[in-house]
C-alpha positions in Angstrom: 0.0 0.0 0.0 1.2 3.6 -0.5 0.1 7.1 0.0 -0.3 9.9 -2.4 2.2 12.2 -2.1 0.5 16.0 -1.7 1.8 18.5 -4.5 3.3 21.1 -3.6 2.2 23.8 -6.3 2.2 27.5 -6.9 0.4 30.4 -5.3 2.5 33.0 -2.9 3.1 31.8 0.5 0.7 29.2 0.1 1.5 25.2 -1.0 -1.0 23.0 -3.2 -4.1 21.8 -2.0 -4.5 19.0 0.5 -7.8 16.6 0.9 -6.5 16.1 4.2 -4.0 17.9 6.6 -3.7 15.7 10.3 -2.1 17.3 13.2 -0.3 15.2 15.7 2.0 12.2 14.5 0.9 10.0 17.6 -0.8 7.1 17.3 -3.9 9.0 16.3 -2.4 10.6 13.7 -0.9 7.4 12.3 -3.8 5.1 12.7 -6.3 8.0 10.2 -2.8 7.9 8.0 -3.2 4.4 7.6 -6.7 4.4 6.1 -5.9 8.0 4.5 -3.5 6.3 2.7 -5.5 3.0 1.8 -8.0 5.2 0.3 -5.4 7.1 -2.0 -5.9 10.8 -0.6 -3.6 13.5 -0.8 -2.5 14.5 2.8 0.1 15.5 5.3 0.8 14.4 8.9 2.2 17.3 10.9 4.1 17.1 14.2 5.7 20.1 16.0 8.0 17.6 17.9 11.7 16.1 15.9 10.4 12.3 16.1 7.3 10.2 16.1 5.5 9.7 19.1 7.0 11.9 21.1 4.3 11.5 24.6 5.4 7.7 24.9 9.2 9.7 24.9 8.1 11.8 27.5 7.0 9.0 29.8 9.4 7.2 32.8 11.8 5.1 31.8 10.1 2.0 33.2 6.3 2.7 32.1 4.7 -0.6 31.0 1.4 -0.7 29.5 -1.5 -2.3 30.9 -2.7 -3.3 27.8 -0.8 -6.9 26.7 0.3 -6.4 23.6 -2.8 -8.6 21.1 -4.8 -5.5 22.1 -1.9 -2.8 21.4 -1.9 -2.5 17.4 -2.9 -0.4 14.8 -4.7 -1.0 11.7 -2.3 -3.3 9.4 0.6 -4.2 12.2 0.9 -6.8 14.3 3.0 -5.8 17.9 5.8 -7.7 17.7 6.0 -9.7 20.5 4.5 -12.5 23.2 1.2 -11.2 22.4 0.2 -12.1 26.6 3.2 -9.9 27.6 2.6 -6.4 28.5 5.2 -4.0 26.4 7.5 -1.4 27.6 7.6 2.4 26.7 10.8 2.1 24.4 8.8 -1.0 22.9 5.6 1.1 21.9 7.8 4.3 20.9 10.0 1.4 18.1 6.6 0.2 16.9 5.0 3.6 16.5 8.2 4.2 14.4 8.5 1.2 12.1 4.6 1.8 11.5 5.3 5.1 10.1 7.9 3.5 7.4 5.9 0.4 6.9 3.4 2.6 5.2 5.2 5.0 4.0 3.5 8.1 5.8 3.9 11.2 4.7 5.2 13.1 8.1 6.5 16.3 8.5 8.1 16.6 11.7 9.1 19.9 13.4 6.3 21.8 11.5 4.3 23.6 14.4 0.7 24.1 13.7 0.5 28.1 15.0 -3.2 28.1 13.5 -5.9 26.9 11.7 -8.5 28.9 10.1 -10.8 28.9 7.1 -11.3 31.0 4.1 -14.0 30.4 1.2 -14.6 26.9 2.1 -11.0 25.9 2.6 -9.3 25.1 5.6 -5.8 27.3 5.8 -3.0 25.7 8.3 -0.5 27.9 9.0 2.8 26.1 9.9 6.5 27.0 9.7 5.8 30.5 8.2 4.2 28.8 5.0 0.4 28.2 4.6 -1.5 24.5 3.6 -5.0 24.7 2.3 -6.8 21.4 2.9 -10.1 20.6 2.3 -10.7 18.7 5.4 -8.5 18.3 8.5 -8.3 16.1 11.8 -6.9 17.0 14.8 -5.1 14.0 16.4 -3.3 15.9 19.4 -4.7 13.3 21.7 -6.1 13.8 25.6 -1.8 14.7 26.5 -1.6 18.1 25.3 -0.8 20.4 28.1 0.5 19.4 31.6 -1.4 20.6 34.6 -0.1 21.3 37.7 -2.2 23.1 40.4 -1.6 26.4 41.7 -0.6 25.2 44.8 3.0 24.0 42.6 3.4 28.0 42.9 3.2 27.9 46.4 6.0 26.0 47.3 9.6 27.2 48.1 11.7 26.7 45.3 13.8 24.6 47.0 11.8 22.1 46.4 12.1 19.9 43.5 8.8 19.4 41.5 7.9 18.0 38.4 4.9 16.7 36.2 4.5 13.1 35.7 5.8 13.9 32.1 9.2 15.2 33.8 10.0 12.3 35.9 12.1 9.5 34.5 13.4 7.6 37.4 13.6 7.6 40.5 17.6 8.6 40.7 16.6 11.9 39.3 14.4 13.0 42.4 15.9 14.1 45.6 16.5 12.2 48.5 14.0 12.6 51.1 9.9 13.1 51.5 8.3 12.9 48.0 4.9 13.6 47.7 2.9 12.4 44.4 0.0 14.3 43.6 -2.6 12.5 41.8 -4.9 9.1 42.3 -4.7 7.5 38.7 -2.9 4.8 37.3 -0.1 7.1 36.7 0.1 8.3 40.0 0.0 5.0 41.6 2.8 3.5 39.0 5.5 6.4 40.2 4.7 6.2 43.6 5.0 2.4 43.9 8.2 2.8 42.0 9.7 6.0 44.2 8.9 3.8 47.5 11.9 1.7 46.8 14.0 4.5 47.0 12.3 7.4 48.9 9.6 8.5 51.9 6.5 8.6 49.8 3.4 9.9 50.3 0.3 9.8 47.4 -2.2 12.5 47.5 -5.7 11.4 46.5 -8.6 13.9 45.4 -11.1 11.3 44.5 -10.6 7.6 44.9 -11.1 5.2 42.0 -12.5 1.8 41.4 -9.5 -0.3 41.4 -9.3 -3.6 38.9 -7.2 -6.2 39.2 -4.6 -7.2 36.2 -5.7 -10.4 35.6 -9.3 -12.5 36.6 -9.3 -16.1 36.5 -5.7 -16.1 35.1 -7.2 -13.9 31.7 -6.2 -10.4 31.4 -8.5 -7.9 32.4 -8.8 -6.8 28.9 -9.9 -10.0 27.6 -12.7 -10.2 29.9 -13.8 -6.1 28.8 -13.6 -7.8 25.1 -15.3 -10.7 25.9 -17.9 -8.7 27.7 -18.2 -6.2 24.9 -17.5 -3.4 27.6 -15.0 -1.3 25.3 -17.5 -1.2 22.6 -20.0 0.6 25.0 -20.1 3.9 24.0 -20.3 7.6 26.0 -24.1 7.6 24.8 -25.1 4.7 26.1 -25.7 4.4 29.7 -23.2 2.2 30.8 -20.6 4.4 29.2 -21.8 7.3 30.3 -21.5 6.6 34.0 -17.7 4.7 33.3 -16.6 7.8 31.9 -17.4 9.9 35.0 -14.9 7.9 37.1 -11.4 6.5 35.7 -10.5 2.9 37.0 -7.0 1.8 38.5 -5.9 -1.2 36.7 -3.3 -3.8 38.5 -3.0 -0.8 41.3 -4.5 -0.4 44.4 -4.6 1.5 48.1 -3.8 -2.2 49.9 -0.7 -2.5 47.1 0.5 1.1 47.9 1.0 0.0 51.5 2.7 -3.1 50.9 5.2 -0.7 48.9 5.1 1.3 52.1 3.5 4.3 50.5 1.2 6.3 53.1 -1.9 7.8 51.3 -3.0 10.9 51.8 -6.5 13.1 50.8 -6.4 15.8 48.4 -3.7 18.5 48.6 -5.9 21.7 49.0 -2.8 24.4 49.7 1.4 24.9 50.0 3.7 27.2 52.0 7.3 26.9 51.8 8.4 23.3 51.9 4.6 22.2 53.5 1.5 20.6 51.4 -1.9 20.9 53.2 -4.1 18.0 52.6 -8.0 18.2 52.9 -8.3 16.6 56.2 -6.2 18.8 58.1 -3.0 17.2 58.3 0.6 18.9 56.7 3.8 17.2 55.4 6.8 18.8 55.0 8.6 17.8 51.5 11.7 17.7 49.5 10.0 16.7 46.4 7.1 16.4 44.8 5.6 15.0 41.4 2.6 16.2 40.0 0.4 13.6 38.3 -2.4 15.5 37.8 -3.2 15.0 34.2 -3.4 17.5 31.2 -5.6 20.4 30.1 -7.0 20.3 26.0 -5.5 23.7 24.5 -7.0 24.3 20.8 -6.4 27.7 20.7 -4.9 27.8 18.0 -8.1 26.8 16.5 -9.6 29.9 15.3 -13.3 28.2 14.6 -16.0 27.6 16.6 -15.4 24.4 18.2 -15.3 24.9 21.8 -17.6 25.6 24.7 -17.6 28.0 27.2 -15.6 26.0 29.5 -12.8 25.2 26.4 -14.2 21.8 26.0 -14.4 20.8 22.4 -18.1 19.8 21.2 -18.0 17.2 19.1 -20.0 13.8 18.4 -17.5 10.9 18.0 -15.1 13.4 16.7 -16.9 15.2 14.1 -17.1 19.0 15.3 -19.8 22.2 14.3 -17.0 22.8 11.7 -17.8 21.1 8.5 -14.4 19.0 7.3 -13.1 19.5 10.8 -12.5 16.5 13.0 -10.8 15.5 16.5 -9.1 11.7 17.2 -7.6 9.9 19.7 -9.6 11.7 23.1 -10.3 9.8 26.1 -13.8 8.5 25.5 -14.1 10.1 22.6 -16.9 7.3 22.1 -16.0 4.1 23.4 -13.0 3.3 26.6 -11.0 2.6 23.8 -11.0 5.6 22.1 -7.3 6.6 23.7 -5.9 3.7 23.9 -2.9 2.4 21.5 -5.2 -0.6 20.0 -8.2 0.8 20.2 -8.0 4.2 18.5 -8.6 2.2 15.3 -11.8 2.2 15.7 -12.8 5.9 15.6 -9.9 6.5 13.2 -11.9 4.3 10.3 -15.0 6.0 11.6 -13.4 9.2 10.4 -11.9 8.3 7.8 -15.2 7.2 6.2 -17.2 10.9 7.3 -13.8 12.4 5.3 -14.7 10.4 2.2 -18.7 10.9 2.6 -17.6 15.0 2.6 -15.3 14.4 -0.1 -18.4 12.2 -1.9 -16.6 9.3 -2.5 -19.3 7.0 -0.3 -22.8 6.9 -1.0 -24.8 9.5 1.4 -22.2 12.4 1.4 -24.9 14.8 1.5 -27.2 13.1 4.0 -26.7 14.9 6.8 -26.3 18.8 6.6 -24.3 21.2 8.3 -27.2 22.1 11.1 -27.5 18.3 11.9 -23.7 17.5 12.6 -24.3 21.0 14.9 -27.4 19.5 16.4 -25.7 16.5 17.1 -22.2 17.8 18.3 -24.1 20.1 20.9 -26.1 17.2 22.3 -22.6 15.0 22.7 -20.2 17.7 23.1 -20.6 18.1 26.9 -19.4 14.1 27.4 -16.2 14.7 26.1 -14.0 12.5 27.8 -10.8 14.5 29.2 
């Protein structure tokens, strides 16, 4: 299989005509490329960062997913690999890679998307000081955009070391002494349990989680959701629905954390100096802490009418008020899945068929009109999943 190359043509300041133009080389990004491709379209991936799949980079050196690897491939490529065995972060980042040359995508890394706008029916992506004009584009950023840290990380004396969860490696690299982790989710859990062999660690909880163990009945946890069909329940139905309004801890838990000697603590609610306040009272003085407290969406460099009051993009199943415009690989963007290295599929073949519908290369392109995918997007867009 092989992609079309785009042309690059005339016109000043401005390159030839895309059908597509997909931001983010992640795995997003490369699972639409793969059916972008199949179907012969002109397009471009575009990545600001200087190699492919640069979050699974930016993760500790001893991340390993909880996903075995049967359930970790995109569309066309096997995961190498005992297909029971759970792969490592330098293991995902190799695979993401050879995908990329296996189909012969057509990425442009270091190209920064600074905005996207649209002019007489045209998307115009601005990138590198040059201009694309595409007729549709997908935004494959993903839920990992920008790291938060609370306001109480500006609070603290700055002799204390902190850093997000995307700024920790190992635990060598974190001072010696009290380390709290901020931040009750699988990543959380995963650095704290790992820190414990090494430091004092406390983890600060806002909102506990359901945990789930590994494995059931010696089967993987994700054969039994497969089984079950629970990843294929999506945010609209009502099972989804109330799954995406609480995250689960998978192969973690709070009896686990004290076997690693890691005291738990509520949610951190203020800082002074080298001292955290948590919400029942208590204070901890620390030499470190790690913040893993997720990320924020940031799509303003999106100068269209996509998000609500609150920044929250509305979409339905990725297909947004802007006709042509389209978002992949957010947590429950429809199904649990929907972030997920082998899942992500799914919704990427789902938008890869609305592009060709648009582009009326399916029957039905014109069947629903610009004030349904509106009506729709508004009733879904307050589920995203983030």
């Amino acid at each position: 299989m092989t992609h079309v190359a785009p042309e690059m043509s005339s016109g000043p300041g401005r390159e030839a005509r895309l059908d597509v133009a997909v931001v983010g080389a992640g795995q997003a990004g490369l699972a639409i490329g793969y059916y972008l491709a199949r179907a012969g379209k002109r397009f471009v991936i575009l990545d600001r960062a200087d190699s492919i799949g640069s979050a699974w980079r930016r993760r500790w050196d001893s991340l390993v997913l909880f996903t075995p690897r049967r359930y970790d491939a995109l569309p066309g490529l096997p995961f190498a690999g005992d297909p029971d065995g759970y792969p490592t972060r330098d293991e995902v980042v190799a695979y993401l890679e050879r995908y990329a040359t296996e189909f012969e995508l057509p990425i442009e890394l270091e190209s920064e998307v600074r905005s996207l706008t649209k002019e007489d029916g045209r998307f115009v992506v601005s990138v590198n000081g040059r201009e694309l004009g595409a007729d549709q584009v997908v935004v494959a950023t993903g839920p990992f955009q920008v790291p938060h840290v609370p306001a109480a990380g500006g609070d603290l004396s700055g002799e204390v070391f902190q850093t997000h969860s995307t700024g920790y490696r190992r635990p060598s690299d974190v001072p010696s002494g009290t380390v709290v982790v901020v931040g009750g989710g699988n990543t959380g859990y995963q650095i704290a349990k790992e820190l414990a062999s090494t430091h004092s660690v406390q983890l600060a909880v806002g909102s506990k989680q359901t945990p789930l163990p590994q494995r059931i009945l010696g089967r993987d946890l994700f054969w039994w959701l497969t089984k079950l069909g629970l990843l294929e329940k999506t945010i609209e139905s009502r099972v989804g629905t109330r799954a995406s309004e609480r995250d689960t801890l998978i192969g973690s838990s709070a009896r686990q954390l004290r076997r690693h000697g890691v005291q738990q603590k509520p949610r951190v609610v203020g800082a002074s100096g080298r001292t955290l306040r948590f919400g029942d009272g208590s204070e901890v003085e620390v030499d470190a802490v790690v913040w893993a407290t997720g990320f924020r969406s940031d799509y303003s460099w999106i100068a269209l009418p996509i998000v609500d009051e609150k920044g929250r993009a509305r979409h339905r199943r990725g297909v947004t008020d802007v006709r042509g415009l389209y978002l992949l690989g957010l947590s429950w963007q429809y199904t649990r899945g929907s972030a997920l290295l082998g899942f992500v599929k799914d919704d990427a073949e789902f938008i890869a068929d609305e592009i060709a519908r648009r582009a009326g290369d399916m029957p039905g392109a014109d069947a629903t009109t610009e004030n349904d995918h509106g009506r729709l997007s508004n009733a879904a867009g307050a589920r995203e999943g983030v």
